[in-house]
N, CA, C and O atoms as a GROMACS GRO file, in nm:
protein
  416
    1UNK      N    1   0.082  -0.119   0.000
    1UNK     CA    2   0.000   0.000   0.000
    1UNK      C    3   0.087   0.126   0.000
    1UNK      O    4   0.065   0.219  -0.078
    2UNK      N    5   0.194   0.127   0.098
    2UNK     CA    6   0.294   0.238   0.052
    2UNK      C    7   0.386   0.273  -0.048
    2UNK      O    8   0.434   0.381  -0.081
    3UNK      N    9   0.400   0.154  -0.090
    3UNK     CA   10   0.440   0.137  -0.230
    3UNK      C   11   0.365   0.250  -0.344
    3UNK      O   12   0.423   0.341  -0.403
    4UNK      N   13   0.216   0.214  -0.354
    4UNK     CA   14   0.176   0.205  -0.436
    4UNK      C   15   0.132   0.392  -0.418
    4UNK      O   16   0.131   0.467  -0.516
    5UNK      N   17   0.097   0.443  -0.263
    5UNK     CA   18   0.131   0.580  -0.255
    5UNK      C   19   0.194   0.687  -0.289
    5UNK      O   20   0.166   0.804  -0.314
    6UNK      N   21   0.345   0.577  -0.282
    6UNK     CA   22   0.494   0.688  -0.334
    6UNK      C   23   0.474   0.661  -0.472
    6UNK      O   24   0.501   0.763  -0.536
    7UNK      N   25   0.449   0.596  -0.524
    7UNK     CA   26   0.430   0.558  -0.696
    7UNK      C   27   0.351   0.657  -0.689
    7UNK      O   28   0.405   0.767  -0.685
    8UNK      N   29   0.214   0.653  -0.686
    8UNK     CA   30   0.112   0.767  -0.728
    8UNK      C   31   0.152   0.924  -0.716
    8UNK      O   32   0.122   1.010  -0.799
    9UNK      N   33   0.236   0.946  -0.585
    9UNK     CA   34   0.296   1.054  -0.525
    9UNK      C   35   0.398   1.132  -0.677
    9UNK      O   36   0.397   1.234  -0.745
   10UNK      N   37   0.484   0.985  -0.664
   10UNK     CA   38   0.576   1.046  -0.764
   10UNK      C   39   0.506   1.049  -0.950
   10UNK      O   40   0.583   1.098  -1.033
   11UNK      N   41   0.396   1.009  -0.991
   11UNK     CA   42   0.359   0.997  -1.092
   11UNK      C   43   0.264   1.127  -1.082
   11UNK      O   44   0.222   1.172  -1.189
   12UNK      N   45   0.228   1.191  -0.962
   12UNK     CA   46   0.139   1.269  -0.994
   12UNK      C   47   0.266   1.426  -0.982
   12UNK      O   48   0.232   1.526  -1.046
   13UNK      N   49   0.357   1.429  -0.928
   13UNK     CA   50   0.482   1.513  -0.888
   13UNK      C   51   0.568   1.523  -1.091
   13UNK      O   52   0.629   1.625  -1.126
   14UNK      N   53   0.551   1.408  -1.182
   14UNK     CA   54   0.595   1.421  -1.271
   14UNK      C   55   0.560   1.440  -1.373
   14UNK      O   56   0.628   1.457  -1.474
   15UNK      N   57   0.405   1.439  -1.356
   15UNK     CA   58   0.352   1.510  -1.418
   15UNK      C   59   0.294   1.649  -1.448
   15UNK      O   60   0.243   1.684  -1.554
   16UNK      N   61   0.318   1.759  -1.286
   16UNK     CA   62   0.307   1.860  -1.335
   16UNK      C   63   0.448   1.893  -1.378
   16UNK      O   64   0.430   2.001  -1.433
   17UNK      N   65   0.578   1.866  -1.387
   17UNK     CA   66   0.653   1.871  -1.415
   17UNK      C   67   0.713   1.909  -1.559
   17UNK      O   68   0.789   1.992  -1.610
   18UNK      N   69   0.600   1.753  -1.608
   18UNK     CA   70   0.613   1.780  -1.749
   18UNK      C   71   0.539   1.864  -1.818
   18UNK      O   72   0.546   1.891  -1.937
   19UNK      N   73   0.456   1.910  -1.722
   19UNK     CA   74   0.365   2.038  -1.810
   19UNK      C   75   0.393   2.151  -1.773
   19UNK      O   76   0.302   2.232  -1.789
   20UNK      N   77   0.516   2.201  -1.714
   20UNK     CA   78   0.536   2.326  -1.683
   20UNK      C   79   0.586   2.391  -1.819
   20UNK      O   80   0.628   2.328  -1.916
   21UNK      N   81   0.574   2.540  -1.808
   21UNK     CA   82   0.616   2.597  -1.929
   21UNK      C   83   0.804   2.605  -1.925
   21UNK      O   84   0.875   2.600  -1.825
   22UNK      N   85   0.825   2.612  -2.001
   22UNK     CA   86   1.012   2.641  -2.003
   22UNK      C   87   1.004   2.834  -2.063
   22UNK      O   88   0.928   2.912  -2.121
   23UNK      N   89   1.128   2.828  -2.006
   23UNK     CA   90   1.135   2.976  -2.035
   23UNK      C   91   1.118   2.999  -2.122
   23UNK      O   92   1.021   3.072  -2.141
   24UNK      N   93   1.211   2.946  -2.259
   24UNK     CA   94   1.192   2.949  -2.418
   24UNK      C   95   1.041   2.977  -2.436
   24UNK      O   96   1.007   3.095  -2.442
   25UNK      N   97   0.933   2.862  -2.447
   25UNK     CA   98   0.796   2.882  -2.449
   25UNK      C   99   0.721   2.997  -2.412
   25UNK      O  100   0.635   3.039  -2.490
   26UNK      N  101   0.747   3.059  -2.288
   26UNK     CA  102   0.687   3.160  -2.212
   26UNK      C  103   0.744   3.277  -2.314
   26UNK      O  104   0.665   3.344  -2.382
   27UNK      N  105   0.906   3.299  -2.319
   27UNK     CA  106   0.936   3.399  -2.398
   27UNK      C  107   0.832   3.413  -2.527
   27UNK      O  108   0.752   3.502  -2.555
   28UNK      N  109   0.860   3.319  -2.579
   28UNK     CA  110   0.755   3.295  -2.736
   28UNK      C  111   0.616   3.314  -2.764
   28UNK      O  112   0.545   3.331  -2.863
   29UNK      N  113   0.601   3.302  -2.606
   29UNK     CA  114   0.406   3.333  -2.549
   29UNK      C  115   0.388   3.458  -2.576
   29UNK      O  116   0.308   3.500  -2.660
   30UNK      N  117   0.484   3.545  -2.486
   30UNK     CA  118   0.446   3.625  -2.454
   30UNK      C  119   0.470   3.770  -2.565
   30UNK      O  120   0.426   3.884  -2.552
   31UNK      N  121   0.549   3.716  -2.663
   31UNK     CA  122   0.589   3.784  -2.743
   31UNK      C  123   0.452   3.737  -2.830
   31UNK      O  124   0.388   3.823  -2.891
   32UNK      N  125   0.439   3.691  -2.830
   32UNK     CA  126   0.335   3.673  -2.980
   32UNK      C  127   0.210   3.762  -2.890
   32UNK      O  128   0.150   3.845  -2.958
   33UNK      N  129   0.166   3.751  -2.744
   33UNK     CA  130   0.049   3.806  -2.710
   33UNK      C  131   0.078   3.945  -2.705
   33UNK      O  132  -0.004   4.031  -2.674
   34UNK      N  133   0.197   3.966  -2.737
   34UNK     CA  134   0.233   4.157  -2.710
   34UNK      C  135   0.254   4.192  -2.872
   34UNK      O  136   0.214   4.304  -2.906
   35UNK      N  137   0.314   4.104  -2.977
   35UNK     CA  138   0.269   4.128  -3.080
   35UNK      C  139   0.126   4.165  -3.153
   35UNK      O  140   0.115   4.248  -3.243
   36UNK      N  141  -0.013   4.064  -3.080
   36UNK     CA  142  -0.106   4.082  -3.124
   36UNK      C  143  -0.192   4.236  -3.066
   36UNK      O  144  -0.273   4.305  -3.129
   37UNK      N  145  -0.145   4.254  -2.938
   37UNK     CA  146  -0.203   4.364  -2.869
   37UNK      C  147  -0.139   4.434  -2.984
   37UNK      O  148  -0.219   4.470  -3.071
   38UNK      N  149  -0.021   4.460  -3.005
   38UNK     CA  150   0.040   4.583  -3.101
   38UNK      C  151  -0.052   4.602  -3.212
   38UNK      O  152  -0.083   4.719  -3.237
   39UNK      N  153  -0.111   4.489  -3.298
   39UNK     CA  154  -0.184   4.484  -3.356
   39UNK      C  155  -0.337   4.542  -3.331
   39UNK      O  156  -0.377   4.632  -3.406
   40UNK      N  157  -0.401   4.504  -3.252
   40UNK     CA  158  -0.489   4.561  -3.220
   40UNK      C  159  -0.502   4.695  -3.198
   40UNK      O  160  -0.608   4.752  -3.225
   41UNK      N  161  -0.374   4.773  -3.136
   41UNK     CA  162  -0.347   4.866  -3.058
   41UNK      C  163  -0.386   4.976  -3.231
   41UNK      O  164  -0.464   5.071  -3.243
   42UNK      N  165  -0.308   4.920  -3.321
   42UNK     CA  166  -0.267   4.999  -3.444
   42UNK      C  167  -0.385   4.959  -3.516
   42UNK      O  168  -0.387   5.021  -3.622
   43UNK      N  169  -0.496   4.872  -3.502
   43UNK     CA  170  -0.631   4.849  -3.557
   43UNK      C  171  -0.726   5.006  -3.496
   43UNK      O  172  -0.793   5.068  -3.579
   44UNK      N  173  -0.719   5.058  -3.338
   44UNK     CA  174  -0.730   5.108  -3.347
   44UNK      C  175  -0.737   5.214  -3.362
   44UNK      O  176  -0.834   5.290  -3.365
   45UNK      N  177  -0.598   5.234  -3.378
   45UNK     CA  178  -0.544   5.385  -3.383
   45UNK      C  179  -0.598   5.400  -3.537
   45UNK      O  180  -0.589   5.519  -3.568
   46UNK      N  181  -0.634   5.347  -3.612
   46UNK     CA  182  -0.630   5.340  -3.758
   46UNK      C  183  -0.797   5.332  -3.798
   46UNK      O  184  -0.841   5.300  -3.908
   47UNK      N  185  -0.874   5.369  -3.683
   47UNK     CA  186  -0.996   5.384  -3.653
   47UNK      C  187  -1.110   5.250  -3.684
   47UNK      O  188  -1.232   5.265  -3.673
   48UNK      N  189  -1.047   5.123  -3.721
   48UNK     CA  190  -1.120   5.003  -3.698
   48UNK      C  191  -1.243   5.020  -3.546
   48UNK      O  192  -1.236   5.091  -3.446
   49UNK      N  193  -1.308   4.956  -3.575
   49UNK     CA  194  -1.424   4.894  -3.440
   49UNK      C  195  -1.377   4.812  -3.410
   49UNK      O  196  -1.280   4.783  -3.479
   50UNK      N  197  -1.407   4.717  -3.292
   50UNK     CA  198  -1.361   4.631  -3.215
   50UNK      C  199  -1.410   4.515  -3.279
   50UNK      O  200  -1.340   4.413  -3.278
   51UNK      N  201  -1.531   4.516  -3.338
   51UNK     CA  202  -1.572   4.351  -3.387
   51UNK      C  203  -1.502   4.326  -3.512
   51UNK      O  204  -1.482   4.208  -3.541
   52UNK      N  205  -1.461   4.418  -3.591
   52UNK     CA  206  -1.416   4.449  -3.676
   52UNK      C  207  -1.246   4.369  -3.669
   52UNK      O  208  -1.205   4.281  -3.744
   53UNK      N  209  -1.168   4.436  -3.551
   53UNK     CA  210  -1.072   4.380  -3.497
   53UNK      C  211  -1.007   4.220  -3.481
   53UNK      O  212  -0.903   4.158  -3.504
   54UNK      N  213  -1.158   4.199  -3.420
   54UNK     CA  214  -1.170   4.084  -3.316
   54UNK      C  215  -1.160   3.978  -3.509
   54UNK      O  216  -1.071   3.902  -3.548
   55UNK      N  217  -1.294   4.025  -3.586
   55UNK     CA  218  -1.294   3.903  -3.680
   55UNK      C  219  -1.163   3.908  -3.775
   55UNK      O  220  -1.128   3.814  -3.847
   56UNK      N  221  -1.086   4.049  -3.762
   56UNK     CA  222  -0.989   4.032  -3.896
   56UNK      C  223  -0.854   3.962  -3.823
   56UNK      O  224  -0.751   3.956  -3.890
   57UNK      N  225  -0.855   3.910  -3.685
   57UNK     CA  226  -0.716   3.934  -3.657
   57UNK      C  227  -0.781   3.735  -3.600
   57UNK      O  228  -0.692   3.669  -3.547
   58UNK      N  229  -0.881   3.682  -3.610
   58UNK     CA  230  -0.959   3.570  -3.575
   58UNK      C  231  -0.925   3.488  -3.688
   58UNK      O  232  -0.868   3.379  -3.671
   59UNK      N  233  -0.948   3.521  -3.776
   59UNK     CA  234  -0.958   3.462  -3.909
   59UNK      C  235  -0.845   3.381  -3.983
   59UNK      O  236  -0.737   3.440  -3.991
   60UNK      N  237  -0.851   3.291  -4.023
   60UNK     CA  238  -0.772   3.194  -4.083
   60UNK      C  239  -0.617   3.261  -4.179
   60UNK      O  240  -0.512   3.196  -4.186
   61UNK      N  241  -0.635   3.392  -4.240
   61UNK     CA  242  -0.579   3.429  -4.277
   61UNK      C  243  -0.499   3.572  -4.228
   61UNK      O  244  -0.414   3.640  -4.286
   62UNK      N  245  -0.565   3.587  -4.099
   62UNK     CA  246  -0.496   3.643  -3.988
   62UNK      C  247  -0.340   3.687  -3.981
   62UNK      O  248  -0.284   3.794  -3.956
   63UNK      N  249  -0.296   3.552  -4.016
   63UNK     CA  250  -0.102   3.532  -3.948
   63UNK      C  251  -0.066   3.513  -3.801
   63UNK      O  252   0.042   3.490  -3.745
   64UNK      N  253  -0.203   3.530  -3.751
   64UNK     CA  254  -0.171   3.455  -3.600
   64UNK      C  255  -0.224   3.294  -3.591
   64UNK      O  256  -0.308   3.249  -3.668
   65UNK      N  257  -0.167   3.224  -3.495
   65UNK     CA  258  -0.147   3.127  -3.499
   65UNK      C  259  -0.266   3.061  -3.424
   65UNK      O  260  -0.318   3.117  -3.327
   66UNK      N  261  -0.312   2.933  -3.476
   66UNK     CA  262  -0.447   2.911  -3.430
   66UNK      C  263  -0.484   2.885  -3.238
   66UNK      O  264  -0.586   2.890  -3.169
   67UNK      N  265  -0.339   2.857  -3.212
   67UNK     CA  266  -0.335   2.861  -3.057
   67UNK      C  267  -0.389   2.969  -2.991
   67UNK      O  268  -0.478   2.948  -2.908
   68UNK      N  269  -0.340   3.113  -3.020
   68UNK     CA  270  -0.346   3.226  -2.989
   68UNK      C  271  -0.504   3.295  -3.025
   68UNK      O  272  -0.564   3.368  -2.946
   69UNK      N  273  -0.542   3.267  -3.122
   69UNK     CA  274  -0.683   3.344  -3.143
   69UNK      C  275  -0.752   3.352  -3.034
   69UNK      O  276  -0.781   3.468  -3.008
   70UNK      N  277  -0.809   3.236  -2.918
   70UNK     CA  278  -0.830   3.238  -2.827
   70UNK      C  279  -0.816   3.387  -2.757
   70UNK      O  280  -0.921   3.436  -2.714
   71UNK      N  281  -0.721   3.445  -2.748
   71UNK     CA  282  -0.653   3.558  -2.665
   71UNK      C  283  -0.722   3.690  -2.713
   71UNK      O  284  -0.751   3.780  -2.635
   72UNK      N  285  -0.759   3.695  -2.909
   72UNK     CA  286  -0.775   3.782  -2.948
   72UNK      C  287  -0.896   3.861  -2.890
   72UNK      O  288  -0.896   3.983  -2.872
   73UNK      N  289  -0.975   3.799  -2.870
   73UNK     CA  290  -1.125   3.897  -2.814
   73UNK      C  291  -1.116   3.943  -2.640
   73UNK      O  292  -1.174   4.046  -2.603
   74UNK      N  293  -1.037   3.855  -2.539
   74UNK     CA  294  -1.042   3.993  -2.457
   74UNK      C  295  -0.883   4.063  -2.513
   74UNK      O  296  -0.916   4.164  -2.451
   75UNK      N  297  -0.815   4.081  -2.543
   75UNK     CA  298  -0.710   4.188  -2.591
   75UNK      C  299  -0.786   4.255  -2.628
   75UNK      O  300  -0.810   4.345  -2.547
   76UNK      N  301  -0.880   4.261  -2.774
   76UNK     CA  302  -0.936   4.362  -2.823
   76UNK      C  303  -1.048   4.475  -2.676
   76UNK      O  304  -1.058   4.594  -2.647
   77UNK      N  305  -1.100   4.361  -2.634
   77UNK     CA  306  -1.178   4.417  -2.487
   77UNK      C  307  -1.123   4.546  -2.408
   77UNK      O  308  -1.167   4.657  -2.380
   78UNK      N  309  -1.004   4.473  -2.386
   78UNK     CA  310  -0.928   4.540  -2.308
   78UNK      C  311  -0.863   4.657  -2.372
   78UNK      O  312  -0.856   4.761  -2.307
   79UNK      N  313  -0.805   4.648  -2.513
   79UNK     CA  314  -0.745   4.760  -2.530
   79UNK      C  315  -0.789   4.886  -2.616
   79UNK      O  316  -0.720   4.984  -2.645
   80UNK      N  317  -0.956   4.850  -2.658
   80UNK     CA  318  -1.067   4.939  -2.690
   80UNK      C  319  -1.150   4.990  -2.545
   80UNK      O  320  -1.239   5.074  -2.556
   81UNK      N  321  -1.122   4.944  -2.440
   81UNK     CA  322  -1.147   5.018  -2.312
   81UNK      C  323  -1.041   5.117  -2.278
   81UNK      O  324  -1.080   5.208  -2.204
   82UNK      N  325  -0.919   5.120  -2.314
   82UNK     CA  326  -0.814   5.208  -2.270
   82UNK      C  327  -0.894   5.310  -2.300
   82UNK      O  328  -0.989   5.294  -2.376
   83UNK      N  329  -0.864   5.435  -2.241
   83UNK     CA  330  -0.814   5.586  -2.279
   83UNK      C  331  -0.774   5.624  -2.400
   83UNK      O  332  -0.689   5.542  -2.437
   84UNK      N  333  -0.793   5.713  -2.490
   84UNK     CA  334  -0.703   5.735  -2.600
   84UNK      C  335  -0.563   5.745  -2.558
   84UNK      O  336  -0.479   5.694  -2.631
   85UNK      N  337  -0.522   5.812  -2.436
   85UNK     CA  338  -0.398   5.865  -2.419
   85UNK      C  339  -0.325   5.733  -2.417
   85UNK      O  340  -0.209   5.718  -2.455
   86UNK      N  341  -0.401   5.642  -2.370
   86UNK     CA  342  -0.325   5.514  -2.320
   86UNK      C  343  -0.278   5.460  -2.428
   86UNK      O  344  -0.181   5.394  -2.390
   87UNK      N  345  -0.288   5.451  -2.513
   87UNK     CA  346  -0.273   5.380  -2.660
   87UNK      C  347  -0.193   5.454  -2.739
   87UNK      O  348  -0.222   5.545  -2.817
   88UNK      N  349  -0.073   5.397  -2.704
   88UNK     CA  350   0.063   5.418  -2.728
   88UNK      C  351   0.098   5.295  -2.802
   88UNK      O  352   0.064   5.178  -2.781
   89UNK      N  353   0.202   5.363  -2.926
   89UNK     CA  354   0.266   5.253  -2.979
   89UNK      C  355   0.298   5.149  -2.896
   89UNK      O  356   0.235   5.048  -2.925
   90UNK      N  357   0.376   5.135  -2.800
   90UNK     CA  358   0.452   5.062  -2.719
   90UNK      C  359   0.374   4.964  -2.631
   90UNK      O  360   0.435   4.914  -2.536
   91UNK      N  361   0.246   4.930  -2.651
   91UNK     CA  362   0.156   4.890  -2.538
   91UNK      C  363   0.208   4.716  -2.564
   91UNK      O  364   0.237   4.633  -2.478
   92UNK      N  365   0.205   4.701  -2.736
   92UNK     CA  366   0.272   4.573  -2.700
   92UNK      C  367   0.382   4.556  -2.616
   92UNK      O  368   0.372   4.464  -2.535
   93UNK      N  369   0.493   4.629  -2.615
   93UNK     CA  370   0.588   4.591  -2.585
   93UNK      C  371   0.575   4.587  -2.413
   93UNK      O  372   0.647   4.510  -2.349
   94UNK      N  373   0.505   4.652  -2.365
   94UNK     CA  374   0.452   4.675  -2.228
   94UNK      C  375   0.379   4.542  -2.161
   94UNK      O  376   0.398   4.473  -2.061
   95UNK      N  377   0.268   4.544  -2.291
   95UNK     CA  378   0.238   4.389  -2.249
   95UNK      C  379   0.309   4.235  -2.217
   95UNK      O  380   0.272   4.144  -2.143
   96UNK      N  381   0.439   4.249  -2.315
   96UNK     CA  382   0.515   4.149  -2.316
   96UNK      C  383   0.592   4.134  -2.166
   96UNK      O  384   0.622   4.043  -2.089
   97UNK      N  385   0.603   4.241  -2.171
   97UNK     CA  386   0.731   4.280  -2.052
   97UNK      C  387   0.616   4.195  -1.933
   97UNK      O  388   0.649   4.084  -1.894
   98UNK      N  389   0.504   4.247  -1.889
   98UNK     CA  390   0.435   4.245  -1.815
   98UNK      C  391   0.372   4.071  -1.769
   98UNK      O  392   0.336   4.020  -1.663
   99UNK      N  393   0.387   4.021  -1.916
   99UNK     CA  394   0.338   3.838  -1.888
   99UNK      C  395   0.482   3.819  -1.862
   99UNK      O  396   0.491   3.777  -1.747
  100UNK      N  397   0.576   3.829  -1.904
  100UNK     CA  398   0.746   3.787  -1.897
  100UNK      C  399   0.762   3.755  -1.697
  100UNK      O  400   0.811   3.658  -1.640
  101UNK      N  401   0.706   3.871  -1.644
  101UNK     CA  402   0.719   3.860  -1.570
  101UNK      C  403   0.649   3.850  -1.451
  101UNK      O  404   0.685   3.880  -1.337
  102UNK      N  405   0.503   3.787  -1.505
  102UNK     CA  406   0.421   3.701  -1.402
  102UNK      C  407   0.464   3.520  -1.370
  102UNK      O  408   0.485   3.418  -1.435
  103UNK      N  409   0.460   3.549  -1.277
  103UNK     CA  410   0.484   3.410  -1.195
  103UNK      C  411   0.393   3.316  -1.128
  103UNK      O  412   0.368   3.348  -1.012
  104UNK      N  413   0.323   3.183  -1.180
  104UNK     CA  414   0.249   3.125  -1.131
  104UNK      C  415   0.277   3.049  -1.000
  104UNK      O  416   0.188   2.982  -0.946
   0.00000   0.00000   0.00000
């Protein structure tokens, strides 16, 4: 029976293991989600609507990657709620910085 504890123990210990992100990954995350905000950011500076946003940057022919679409509709949420002032070129790059360095 203790056997079969430390087995489970260690099978359940190696498996979040194997699903943790690696830095590489996270870097690559987080760059593509601060890329797409940039995108959005310059959808609206360029006077697009938000649904407008949401379907051109959704869409198969997009250039974002089908993992990521997911992300696209609250980004757009969020960064058609900013302020005008707030919507600065740089918001991707702000964003990136900002997942880079959340810690679960």
């Amino acid at each position: 029976m203790l056997r079969l504890l430390i087995l489970s123990c260690g099978l359940a210990l190696s498996g979040v293991a194997a699903s943790a992100e690696t830095e590489a990954r996270k870097a690559a995350r987080c760059a593509e989600q601060g890329a797409i905000a940039g995108r959005i950011a310059e959808a609206r500076r360029d006077g697009a609507g938000a649904r407008e946003t949401t379907a051109a940057l959704t869409g198969a022919d997009s250039g974002i990657a089908e993992r990521f679409r997911p992300t696209v509709a609250p980004l757009v949420e969020w960064i058609y709620s900013l302020p005008e002032a707030q919507l600065s070129a740089d918001i991707g790059t702000a964003l990136e910085q900002q997942c880079m360095s959340f810690e679960q």
